[in-house]
C-alpha positions in Angstrom: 0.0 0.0 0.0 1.9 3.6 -1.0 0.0 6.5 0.7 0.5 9.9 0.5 -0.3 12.3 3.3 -0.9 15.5 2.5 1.0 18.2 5.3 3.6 16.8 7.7 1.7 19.1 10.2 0.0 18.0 13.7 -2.5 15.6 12.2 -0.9 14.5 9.1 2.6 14.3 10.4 1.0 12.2 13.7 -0.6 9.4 11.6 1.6 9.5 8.6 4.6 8.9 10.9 3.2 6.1 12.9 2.1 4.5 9.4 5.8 4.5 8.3 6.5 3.6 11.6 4.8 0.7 10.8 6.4 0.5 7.7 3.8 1.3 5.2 5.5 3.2 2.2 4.2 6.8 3.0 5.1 9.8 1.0 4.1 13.6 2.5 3.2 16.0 0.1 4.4 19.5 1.6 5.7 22.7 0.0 9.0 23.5 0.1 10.1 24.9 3.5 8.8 21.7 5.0 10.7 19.7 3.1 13.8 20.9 3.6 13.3 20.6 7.3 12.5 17.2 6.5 14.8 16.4 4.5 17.5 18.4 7.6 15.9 16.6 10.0 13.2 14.0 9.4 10.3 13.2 10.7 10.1 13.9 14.5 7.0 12.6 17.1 7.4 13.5 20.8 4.8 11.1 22.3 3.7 9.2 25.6 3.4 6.1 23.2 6.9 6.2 22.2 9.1 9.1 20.4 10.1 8.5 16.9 12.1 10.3 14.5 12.6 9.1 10.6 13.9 10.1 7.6 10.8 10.4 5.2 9.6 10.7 1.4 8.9 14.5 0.9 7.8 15.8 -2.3 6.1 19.1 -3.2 3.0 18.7 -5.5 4.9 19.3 -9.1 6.8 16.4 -8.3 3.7 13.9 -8.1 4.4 11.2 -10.8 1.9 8.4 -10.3 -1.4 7.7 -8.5 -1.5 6.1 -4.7 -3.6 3.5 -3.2 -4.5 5.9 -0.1 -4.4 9.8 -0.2 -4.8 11.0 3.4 -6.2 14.6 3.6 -5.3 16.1 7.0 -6.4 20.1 5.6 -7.9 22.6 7.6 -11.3 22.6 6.2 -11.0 26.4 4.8 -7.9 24.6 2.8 -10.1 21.8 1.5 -9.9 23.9 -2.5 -6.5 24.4 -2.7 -5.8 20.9 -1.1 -8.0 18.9 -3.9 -5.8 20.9 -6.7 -2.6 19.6 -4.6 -3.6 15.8 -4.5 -5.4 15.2 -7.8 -2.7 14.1 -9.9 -2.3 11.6 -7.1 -5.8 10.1 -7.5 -6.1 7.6 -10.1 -9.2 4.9 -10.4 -8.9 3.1 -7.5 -7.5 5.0 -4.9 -9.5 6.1 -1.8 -9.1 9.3 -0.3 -9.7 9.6 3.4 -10.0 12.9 4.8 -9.0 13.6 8.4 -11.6 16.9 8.3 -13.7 18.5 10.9 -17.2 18.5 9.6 -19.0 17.0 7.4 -19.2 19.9 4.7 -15.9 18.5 2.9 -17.7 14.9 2.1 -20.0 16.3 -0.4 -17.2 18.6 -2.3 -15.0 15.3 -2.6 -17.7 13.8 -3.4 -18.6 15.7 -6.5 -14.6 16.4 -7.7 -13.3 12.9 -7.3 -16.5 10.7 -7.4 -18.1 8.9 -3.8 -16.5 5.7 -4.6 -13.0 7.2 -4.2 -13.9 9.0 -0.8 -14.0 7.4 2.4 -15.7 8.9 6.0 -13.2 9.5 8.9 -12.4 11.0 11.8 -9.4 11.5 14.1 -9.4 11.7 17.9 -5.9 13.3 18.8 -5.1 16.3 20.3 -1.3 17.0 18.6 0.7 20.2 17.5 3.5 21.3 15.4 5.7 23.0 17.8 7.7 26.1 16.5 10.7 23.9 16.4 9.2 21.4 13.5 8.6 19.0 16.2 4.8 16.7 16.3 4.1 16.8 19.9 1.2 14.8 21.3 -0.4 16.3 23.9 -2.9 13.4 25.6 -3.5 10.1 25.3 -5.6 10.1 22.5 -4.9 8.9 19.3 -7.7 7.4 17.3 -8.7 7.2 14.1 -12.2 6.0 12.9 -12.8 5.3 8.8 -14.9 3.3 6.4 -16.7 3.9 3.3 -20.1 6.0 3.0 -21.4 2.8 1.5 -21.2 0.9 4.9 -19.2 -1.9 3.0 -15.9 -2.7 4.7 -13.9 -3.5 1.3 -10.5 -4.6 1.2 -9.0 -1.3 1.1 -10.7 -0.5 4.5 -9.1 -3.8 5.7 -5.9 -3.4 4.2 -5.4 0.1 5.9 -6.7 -0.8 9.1 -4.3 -3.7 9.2 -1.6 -1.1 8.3 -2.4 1.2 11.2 -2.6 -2.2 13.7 1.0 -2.4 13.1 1.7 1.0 15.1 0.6 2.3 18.3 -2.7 4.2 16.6 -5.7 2.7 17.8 -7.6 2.3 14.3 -11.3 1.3 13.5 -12.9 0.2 10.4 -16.6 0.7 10.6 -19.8 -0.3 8.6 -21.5 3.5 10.0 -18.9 6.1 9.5 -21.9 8.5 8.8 -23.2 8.1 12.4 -19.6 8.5 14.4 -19.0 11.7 11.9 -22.6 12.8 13.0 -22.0 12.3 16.3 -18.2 14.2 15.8 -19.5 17.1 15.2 -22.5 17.2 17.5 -19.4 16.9 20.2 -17.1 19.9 18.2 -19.8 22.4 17.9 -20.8 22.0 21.1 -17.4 22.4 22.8 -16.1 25.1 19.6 -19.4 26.9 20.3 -18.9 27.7 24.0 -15.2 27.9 24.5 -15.0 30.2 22.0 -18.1 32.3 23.2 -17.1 32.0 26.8 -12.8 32.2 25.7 -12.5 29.7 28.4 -11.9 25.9 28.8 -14.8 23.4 29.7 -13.7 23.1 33.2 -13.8 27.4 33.5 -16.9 27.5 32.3 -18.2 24.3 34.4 -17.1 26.4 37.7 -19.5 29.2 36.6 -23.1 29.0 38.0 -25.1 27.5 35.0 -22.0 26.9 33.2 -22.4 22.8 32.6 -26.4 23.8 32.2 -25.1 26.3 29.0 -22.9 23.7 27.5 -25.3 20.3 28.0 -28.5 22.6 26.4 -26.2 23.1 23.5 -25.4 19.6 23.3 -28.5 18.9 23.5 -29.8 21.3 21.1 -26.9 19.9 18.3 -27.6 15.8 19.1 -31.6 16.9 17.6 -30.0 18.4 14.7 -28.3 15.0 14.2 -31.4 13.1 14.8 -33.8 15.6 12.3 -30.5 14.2 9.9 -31.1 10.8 10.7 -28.1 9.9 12.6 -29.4 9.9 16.4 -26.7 10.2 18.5 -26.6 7.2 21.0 -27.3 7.2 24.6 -23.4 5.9 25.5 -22.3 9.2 23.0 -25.0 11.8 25.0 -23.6 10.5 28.5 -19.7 10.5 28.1 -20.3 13.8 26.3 -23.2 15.3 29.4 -20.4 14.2 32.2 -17.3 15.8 30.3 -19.2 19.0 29.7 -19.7 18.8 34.3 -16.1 18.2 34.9 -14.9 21.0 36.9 -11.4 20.2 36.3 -11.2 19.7 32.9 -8.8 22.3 30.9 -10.5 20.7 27.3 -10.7 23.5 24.8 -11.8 23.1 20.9 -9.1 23.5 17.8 -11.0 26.5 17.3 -10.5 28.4 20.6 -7.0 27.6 19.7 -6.6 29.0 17.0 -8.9 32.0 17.6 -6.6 32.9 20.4 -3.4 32.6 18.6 -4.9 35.0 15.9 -5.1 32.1 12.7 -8.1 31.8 10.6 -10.7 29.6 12.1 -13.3 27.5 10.5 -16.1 29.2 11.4 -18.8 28.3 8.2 -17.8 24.7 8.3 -18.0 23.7 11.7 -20.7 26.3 13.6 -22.2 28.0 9.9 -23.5 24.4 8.9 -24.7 23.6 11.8 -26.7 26.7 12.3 -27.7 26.2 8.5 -28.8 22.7 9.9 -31.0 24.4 12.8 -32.8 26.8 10.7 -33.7 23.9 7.7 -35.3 21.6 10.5 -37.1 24.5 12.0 -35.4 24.6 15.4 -34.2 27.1 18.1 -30.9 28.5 16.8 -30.5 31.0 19.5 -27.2 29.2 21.0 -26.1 28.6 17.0 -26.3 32.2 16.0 -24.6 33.6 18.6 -21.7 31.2 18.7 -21.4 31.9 14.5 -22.1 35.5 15.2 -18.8 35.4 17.7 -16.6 33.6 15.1 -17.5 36.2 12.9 -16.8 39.0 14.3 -13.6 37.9 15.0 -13.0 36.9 11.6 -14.1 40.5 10.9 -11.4 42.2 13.5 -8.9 40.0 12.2 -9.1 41.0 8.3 -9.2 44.7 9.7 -5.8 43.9 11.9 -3.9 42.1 8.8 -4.9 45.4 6.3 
């Protein structure tokens, strides 16, 4: 199996790593300052599940000279036009793209650019960074990664990559209902991106605050009936893990999104809390919560434009 990841960056650099770790032929596509840091230094993962450094296959998108068996798209999903331009001479009839995406907006533009049988669901549990250093640092203990085609089939290619990804310390799932975890993924991200964002505060700082966990589990509760109008009811297990993380006083859990909002980086504000408000209004519901967490990302986007003229 040849893969190429696109970025060597938090995401792609975690699970591309442990795949050549596991000595699946990987190949990053990067642009060029990446590369010579790669090709300087290698590939470098600071991790409780074991450090690992590598030399790696690098290559910058004019040098694609043959279609892979896996394309793994770890974009940001504002990215997602500019990164199907980077990977399409890469895609040839039988290769399947899995994208590492928050939302769920990106499945239907791969969809109609490379065809639905090429494109797989997925999602990634991992909280990871690129440190300023070039280093991949994992920050927790998780590092999950859930795929499977829209179909529900699990097809040899699902089997083949999950097997690849059982030779490294990933915890990897092929599933017959990718549409239902990716449903349920981003019931969980808007929910948490919502109010950490509005509140600028982690879910354990806004737990401590009198009708704090009350805000965040009415939210929750608020997306998990968007999912269900959709078809894809979240399950009871799903709605209690998620109703007992948003009480935990001590947690410091933030989303991506507060992240990068507070760093001052673009932040994917349409894909993540502007469908989901989209979804709200089309099935008639209360977007009161929805609008004013979109209307927060907004503004900032707003500030920030000003800032950068």
């Amino acid at each position: 199996m040849r893969v190429l990841t696109l970025g060597a960056g938090a995401i792609g650099g975690y699970f591309g790593g442990r795949l050549s770790e596991g000595d699946t032929d990987v190949t990053f596509l990067v642009r060029e300052a990446r590369k010579r840091y790669l090709a300087a230094n290698g590939l470098r993962i600071e991790s409780q599940f074991g450090n690992y450094t590598t030399p790696v296959k690098a290559i910058t998108k004019d040098e694609i000279d043959r279609p892979y068996d896996v394309v793994l798209l770890t974009c940001k999903a504002y990215d997602l036009p500019s990164a199907m331009e980077s990977v399409r001479p890469a895609v040839g009839a039988e290769t399947a793209i899995l994208p590492l995406l928050n939302g769920l907006a990106h499945i239907d533009a791969l969809n109609a650019e490379f065809g639905a049988h090429r494109v797989l669901g997925g999602i990634a549990k991992i909280a990871a960074t690129l440190t300023p250093g070039g280093v991949i640092k994992h920050l927790n203990d998780w590092h999950y990664i859930t795929f499977g085609e829209q179909s529900g089939e699990l097809t040899d290619r699902v089997k083949s990559l999950k097997a690849a990804f059982d030779r490294t310390p990933v915890i990897a799932s092929a599933v017959p209902d990718i549409m239902q975890a990716m449903w349920e993924k981003i019931v969980h991200l808007t929910t948490v991106a919502g109010m950490t964002c509005m509140m600028r505060a982690s879910v354990g700082e806004i737990s401590r605050v009198d009708g704090g966990s009350e805000a965040m589990i009415r939210f929750l509760q608020s997306n998990s009936e968007i999912a269900d109008r959709e078809g894809f009811r979240p399950s009871e297990a799903f709605m209690l893990e998620f109703r007992k993380l948003l009480s935990d006083e001590t947690s410091a859990y933030t989303a991506s999104m507060l992240r990068d909002l507070e760093r001052g980086g673009p932040v994917e504000a349409d894909h993540i809390l502007g469908f989901m408000l989209g979804k709200a209004r089309h099935h008639g519901l209360d977007d009161t919560l929805h609008r004013l967490a979109f209307l927060h990302v907004k503004a900032y986007e707003q500030r920030r434009a000003a800032c950068r003229l």
